[in-house]
N, C-alpha and C positions, 0 to 999 in steps of 0.2 A: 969413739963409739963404745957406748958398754953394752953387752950382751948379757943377757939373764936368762939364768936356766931355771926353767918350773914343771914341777909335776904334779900330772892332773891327780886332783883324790878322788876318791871313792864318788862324796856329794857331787861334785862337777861334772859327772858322767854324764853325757846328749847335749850339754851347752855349747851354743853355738863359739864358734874358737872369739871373734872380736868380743864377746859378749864377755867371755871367761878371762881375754886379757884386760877386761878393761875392772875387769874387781879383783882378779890376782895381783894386777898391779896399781899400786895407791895413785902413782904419777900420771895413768893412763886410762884418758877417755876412751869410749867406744869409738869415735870416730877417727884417734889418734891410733888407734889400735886397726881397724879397719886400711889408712893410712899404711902403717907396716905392715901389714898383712900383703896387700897390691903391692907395695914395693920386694916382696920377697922377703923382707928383713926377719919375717917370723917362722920357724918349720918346728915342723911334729916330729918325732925319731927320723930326724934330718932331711925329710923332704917336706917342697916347698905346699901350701897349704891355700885352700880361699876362704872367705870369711864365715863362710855360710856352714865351715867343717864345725864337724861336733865331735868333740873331744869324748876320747874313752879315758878310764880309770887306767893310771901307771903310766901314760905317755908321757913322753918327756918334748918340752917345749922349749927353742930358744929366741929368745928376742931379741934383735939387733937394734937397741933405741938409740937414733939418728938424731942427732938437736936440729 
């Protein structure tokens, strides 16, 4: 399992959290993203998050991407 840490910029501030990991990260759909999101696999300054969150500027994001 590799985990990736991201933080939100300035631009991404109100984007919905699936929306935000699915173009921060190249590997990952919206739905796949969506996906780890329900699973828990993703949180915002370490708590757990639902898809529909919108991301502030400076948060820190970790993704646990499960094969």
């Amino acid at each position: 399992m590799e985990t990736r840490i991201l933080i939100v910029e300035e631009q991404d501030q109100g984007v919905r959290l699936d929306k935000y990991l699915s173009t921060a990260m190249d590997d990952c759909s919206r739905s796949r993203a969506q996906q780890l999101i329900d699973q828990e696999a993703v949180r915002i300054d370490d708590l757990p998050v639902k898809n529909s969150y919108k991301v502030k500027a400076g948060e820190i994001g970790r993704a646990s991407c499960r094969e």
